[in-house]
C-alpha positions as CSV (number, residue, x, y, z in Angstrom):
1,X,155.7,93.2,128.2
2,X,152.8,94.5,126.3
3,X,149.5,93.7,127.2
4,X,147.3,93.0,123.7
5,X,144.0,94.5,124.9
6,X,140.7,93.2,123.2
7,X,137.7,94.3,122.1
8,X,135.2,96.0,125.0
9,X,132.0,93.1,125.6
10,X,134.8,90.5,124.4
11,X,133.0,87.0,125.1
12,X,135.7,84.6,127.0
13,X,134.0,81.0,128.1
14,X,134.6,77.4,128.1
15,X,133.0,74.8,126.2
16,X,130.8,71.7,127.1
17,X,128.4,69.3,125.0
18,X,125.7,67.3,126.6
19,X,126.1,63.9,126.3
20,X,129.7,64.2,127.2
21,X,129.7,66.2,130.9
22,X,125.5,65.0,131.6
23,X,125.7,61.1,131.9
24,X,122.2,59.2,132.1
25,X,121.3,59.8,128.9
26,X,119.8,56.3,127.5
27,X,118.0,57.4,124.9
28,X,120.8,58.8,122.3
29,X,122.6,56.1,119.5
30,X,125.9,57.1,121.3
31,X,124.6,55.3,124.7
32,X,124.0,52.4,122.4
33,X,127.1,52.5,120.8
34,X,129.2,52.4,123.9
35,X,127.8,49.5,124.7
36,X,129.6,47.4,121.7
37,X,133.0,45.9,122.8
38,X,135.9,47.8,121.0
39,X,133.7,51.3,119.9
40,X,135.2,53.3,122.4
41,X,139.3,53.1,122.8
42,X,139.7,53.1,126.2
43,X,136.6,50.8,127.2
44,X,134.8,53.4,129.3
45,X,130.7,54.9,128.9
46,X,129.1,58.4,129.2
47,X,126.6,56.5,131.9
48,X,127.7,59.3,134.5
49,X,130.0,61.7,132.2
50,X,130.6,64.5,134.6
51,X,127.2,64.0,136.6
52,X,126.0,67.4,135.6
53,X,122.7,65.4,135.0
54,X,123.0,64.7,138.8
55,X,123.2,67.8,139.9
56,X,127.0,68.7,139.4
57,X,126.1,71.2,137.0
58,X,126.0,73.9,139.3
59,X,129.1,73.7,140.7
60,X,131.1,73.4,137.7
61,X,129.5,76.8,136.3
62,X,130.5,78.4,139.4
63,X,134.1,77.3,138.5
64,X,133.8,78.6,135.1
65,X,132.6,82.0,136.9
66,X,135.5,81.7,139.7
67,X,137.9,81.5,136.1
68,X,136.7,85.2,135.0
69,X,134.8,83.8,131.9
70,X,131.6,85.6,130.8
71,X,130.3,83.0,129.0
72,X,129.4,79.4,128.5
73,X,129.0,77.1,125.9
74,X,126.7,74.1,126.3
75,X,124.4,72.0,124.6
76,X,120.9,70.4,124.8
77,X,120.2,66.6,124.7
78,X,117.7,66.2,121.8
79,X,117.0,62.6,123.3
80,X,116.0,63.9,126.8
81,X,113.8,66.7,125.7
82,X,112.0,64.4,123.2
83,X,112.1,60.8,124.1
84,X,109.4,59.6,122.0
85,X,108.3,61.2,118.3
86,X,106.5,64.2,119.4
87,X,106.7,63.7,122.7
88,X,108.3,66.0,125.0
89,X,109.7,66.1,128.3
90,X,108.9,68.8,130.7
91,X,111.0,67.9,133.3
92,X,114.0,67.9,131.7
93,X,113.3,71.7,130.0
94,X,113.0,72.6,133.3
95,X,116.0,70.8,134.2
96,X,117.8,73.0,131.5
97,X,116.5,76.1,132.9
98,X,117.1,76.0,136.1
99,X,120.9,75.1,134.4
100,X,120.6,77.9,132.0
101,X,119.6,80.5,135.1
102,X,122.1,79.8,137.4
103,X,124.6,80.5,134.6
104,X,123.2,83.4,133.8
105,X,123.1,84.6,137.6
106,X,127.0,84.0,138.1
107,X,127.4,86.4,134.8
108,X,127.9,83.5,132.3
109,X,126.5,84.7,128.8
110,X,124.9,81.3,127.4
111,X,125.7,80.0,124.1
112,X,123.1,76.6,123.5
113,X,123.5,73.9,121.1
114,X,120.6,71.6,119.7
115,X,123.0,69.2,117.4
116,X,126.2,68.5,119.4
117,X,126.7,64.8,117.1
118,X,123.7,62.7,119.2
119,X,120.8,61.6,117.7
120,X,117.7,60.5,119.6
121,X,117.2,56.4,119.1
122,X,113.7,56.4,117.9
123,X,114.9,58.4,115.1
124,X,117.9,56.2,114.9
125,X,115.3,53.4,114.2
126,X,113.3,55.5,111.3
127,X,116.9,56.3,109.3
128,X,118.9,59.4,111.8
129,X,120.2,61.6,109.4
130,X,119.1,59.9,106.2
131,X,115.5,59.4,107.4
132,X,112.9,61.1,105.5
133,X,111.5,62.8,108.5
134,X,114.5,64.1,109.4
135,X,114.3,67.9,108.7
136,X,110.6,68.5,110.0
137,X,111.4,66.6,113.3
138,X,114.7,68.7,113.8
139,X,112.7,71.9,113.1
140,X,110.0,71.1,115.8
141,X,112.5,70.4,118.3
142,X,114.6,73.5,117.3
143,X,111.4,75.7,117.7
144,X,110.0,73.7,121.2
145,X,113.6,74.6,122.3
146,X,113.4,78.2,121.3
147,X,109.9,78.6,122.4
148,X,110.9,76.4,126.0
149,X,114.2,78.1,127.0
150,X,115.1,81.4,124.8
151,X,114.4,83.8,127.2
152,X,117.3,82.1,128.9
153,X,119.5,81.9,125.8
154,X,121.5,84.6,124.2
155,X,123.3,83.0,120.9
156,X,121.8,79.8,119.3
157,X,123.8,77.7,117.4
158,X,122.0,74.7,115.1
159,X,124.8,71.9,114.4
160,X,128.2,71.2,115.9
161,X,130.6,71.0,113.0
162,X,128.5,68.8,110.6
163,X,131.8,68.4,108.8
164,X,133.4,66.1,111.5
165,X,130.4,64.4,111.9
166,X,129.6,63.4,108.3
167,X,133.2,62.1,108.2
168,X,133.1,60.1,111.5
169,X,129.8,59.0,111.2
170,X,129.3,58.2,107.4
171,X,132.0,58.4,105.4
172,X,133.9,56.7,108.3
173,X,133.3,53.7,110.5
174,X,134.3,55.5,114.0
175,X,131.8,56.9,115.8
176,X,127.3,55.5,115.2
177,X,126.3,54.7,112.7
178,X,129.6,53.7,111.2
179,X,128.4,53.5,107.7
180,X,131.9,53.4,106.1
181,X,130.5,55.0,103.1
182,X,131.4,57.6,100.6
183,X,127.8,57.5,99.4
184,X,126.0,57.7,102.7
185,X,128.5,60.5,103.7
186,X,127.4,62.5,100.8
187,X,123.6,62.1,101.8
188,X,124.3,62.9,105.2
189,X,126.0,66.4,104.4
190,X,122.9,67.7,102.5
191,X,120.9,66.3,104.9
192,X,122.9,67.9,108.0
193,X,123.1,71.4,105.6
194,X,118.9,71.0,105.0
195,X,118.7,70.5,109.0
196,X,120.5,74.1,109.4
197,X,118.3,75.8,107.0
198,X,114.9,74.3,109.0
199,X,116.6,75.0,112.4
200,X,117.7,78.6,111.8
201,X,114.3,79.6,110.6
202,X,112.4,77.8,113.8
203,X,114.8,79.1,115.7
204,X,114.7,82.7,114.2
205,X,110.8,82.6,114.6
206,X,110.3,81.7,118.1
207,X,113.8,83.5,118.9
208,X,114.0,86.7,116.5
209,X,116.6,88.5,118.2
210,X,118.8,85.8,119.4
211,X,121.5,85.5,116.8
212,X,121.8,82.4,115.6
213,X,124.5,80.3,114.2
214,X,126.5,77.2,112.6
215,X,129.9,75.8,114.0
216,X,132.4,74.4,111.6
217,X,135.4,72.6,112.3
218,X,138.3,74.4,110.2
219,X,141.5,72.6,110.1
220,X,144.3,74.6,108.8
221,X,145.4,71.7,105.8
222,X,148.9,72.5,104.6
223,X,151.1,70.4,102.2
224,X,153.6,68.2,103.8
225,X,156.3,69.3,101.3
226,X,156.9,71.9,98.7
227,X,155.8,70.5,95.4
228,X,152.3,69.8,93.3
229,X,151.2,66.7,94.1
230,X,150.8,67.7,98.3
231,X,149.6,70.8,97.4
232,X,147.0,69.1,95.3
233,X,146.3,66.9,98.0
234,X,146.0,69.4,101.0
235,X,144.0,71.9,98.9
236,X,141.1,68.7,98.2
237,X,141.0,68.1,101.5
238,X,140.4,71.6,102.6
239,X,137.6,71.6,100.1
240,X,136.0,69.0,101.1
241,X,136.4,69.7,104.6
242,X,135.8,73.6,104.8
243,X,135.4,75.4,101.5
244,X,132.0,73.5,100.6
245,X,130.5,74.8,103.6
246,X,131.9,78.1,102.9
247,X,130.7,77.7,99.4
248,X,127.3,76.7,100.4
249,X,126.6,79.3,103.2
250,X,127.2,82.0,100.4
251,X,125.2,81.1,97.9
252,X,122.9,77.9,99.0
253,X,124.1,75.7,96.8
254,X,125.5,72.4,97.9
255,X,128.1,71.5,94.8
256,X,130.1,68.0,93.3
257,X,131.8,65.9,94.7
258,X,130.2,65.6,98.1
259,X,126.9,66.2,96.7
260,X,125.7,64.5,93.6
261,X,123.9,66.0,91.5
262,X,124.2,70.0,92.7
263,X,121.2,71.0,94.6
264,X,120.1,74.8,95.9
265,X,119.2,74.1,99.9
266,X,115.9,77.0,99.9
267,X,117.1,78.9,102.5
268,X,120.6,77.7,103.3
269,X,122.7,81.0,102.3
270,X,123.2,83.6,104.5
271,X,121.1,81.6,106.9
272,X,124.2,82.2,109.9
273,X,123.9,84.8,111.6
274,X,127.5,84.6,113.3
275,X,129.7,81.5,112.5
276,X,131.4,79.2,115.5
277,X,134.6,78.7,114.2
278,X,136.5,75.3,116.1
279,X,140.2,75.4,115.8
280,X,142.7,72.7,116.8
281,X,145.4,72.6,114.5
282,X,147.4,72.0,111.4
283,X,147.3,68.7,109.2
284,X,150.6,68.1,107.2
285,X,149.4,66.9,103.8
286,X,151.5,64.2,101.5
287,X,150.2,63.0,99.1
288,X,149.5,59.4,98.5
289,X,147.6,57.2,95.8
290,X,146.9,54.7,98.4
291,X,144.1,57.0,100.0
292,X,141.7,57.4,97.8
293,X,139.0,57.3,100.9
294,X,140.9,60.8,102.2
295,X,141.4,62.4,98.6
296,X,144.8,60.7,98.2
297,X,146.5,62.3,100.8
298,X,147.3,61.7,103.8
299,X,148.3,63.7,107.6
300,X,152.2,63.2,108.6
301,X,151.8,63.1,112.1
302,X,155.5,63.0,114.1
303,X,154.6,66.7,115.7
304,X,150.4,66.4,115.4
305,X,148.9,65.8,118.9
306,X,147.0,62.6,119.0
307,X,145.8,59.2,120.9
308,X,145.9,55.8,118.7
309,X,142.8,56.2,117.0
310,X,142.1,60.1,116.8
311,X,145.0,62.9,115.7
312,X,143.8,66.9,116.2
313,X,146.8,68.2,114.3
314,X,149.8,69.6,115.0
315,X,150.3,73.1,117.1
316,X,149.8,75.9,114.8
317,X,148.3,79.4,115.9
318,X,148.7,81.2,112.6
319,X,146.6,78.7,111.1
320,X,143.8,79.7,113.5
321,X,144.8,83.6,112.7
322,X,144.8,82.5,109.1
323,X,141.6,80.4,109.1
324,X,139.6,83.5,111.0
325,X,140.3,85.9,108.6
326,X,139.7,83.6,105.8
327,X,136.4,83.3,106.7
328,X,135.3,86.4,107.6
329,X,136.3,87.4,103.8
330,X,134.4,84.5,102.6
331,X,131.1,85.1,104.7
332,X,131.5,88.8,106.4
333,X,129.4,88.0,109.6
334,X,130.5,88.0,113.0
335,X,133.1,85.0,114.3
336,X,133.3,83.6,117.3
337,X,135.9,80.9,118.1
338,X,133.8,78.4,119.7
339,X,136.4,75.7,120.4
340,X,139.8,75.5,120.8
341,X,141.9,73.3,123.2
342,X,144.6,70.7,123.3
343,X,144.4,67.5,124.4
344,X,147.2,67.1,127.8
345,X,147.2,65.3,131.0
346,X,150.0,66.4,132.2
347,X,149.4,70.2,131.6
348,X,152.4,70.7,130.3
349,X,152.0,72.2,127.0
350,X,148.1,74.2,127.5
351,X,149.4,77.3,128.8
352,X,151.7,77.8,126.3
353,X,149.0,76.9,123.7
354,X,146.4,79.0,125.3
355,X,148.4,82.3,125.3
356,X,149.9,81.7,121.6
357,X,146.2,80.8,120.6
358,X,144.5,83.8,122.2
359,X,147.2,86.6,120.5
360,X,146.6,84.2,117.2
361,X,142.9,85.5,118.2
362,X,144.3,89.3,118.4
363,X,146.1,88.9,115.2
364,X,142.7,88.4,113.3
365,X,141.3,91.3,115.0
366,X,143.8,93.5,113.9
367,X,143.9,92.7,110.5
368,X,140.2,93.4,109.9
369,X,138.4,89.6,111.4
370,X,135.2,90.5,113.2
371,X,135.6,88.1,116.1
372,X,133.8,88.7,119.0
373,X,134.7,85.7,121.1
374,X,136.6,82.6,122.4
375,X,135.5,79.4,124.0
376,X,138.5,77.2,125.5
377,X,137.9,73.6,124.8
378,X,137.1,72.2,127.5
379,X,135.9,73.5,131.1
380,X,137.1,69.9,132.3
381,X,137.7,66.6,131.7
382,X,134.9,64.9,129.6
383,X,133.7,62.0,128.0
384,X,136.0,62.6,124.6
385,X,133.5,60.3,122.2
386,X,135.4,57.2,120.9
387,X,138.3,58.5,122.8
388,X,136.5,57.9,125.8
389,X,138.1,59.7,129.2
390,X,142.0,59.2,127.6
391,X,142.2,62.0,125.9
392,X,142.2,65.1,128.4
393,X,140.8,68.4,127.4
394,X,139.9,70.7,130.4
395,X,141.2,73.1,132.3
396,X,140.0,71.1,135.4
397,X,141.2,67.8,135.7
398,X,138.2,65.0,136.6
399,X,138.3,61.7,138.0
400,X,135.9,59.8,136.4
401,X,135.4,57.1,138.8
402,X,135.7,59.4,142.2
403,X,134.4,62.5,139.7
404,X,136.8,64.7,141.9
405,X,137.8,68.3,139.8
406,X,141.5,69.4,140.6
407,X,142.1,72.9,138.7
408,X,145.4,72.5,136.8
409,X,147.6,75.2,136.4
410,X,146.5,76.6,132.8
411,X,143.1,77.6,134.5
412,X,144.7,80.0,136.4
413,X,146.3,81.1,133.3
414,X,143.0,81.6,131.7
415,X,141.5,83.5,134.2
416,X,144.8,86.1,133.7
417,X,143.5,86.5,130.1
418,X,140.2,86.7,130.9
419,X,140.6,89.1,133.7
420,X,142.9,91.8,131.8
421,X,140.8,91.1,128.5
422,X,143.8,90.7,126.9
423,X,146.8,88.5,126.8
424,X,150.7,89.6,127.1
425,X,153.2,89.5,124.2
């Protein structure tokens, strides 16, 4: 066996979000939304998540250090640190300090969030995304935030894959505010894409030599068979999905269809400074006049790994080998892959997906991707959004009702790669 070496100062970490491992978090439209019979699939809340909130925090960063990992990916609860308009809590920035420290002091390199998909209610109740006071209040929480806790922070990124949420959210019914809309989903990407632009320069103000970043969600959309029609069908909902983003981050401009008329976003190009880059897998693409509300096509999904309700593709590392080096040609800044994962109980298929994932990773590198990290999705078990606790992600199991962690096997695994900063062939 050969052992596929990577780059020296090569970030390995796990990721988290807030309101999914914190619990007692009231104050966020998701909190609300869980409360409405039916929203989430398997009829459970985020009131205690993973009780890092509580003070369970601590404990699972020590784990994530115990794995090897020199880093950690979490994210700040925009509803905690500002419960009110322009009011902000102290105790809670000192809450994610005293987090943020002890990561740092077991050797974890912290990678912080301000948009992972919850919104405060009080702006819920004066429009959320399509308010008109949107972008200014997202600014001065970004620069509080950098002003509060960057001496504790060392990459920044603005929004978690404003893609998935504008789809969920907006176009789609399935996560708050559910507008269903193809109108609303339109509004909401230039008004996620304006919140960047406002939150990269706060951020770049109070934090000038913390990078910071955006996270996209990149699907690798293939056609379900050889011929025109699925190939016309895959490649609209790749531009949709990824290639207006890419598009936009270029040049500034947000283009037709998703944003009608054309409009230049002041400050929106080059305004990344690396890119997060989530990976899951590959969507089979045929096409079908029936689904006009997904570009006429739609995913075959006998081999994609999925619940009911949500589907994260099928298993596919050379579209995450493809998908990094297509974006590195399109944007030429650092990567980092700031999600990947597969959703498995049982543990029988993550260590298999983990190493073919990682030398997907190594196969970027070597043909010319600059990526200098990778975040496994997740650290444990977590509140999975309208998927509630069914769909398992982490390399430790949890118990939601006893919150007991059991390391599966795959963590182990993990802390192989990220020992040897490399992965065998």
């Amino acid at each position: 066996m050969t052992l596929l070496h990577f780059p020296h100062g090569f970030l390995w970490g796990t990721a988290t979000s807030s309101h999914q491992v914190e619990g007692d978090d009231a104050n966020t439209d998701w909190w609300a939304f869980e409360r409405v019979p039916g929203n989430i699939h398997d009829g459970s809340n985020a009131d205690r998540a993973c009780e890092w909130w509580r003070g369970r925090a601590e404990e699972d960063l020590d784990r994530a250090a115990e794995l090897g990992t020199n880093a950690i990916r979490i994210s700040l609860s925009w509803a905690r640190l500002e419960p009110e308009d322009g009011r902000f809590d102290h105790a809670s920035f000192d809450r994610y300090r005293q987090l943020l420290a002890h990561a740092r002091a077991r050797g974890l390199s912290p990678c912080v969030t301000l948009h992972h998909f919850t919104l405060p209610r009080w702006l819920v109740r004066d429009g959320g995304l399509l308010g008109k006071k949107l972008v200014p209040r997202f600014a001065r929480f970004c620069a509080r935030a950098g002003t509060e806790l960057g001496a504790h922070v060392e990459r920044w990124v603005t929004i978690n894959e404003p893609n998935v949420l504008a789809f969920m959210s907006y176009f789609g019914k399935a996560w708050p505010p559910a507008r269903g809309s193809a109108i609303d989903g339109g509004r909401a990407l230039v008004a996620l894409a304006r919140m960047h632009a406002a939150g990269y320069g706060a951020l770049k103000e109070a934090t000038p030599e913390t990078p910071v970043g955006l996270v996209l969600n990149v699907p690798d959309f293939v056609a379900a068979r050889d011929n025109a029609v699925d190939r016309a069908a895959a490649k609209a909902q790749d531009a949709a999905f990824t290639g207006w983003w890419l598009s936009a981050l270029r040049d500034g401009w947000l283009r037709p269809p998703l944003a009608m008329p054309p409009r230049h976003v002041a400050r929106f190009a080059k305004s990344s400074d690396f890119l997060g880059v989530n990976y899951y897998g590959r969507y089979r693409v045929r096409f079908d006049p029936r689904s006009g509300a997904t570009l006429f096509g739609r995913a075959e999904t006998d081999r994609s790994i999925r619940t009911a309700h949500n589907d994260w593709g099928d298993v596919a590392p050379d579209g995450l080998t493809r998908q990094l080096r297509r974006v590195h040609h399109a944007l030429g800044v650092p990567l980092v892959v700031t999600e990947n994962g597969v959703m498995d109980a049982e543990d029988s298929l993550r260590r298999s997906y983990l190493v073919s994932h990682v030398r997907a990773v190594h196969e970027a590198i070597a043909k010319g991707a600059d990526v200098r990290g990778y975040f496994v999705w997740s650290l444990l078990d977590n509140f999975e959004w309208a998927e509630g606790f069914e769909a398992r992600f982490g390399l430790f199991a949890l118990d939601p009702l006893t919150q007991i962690r059991t390391k599966r096997p795959s963590a182990d695994l993990y802390a192989e790669i990220c020992r040897h900063n490399g992965v065998t062939t």
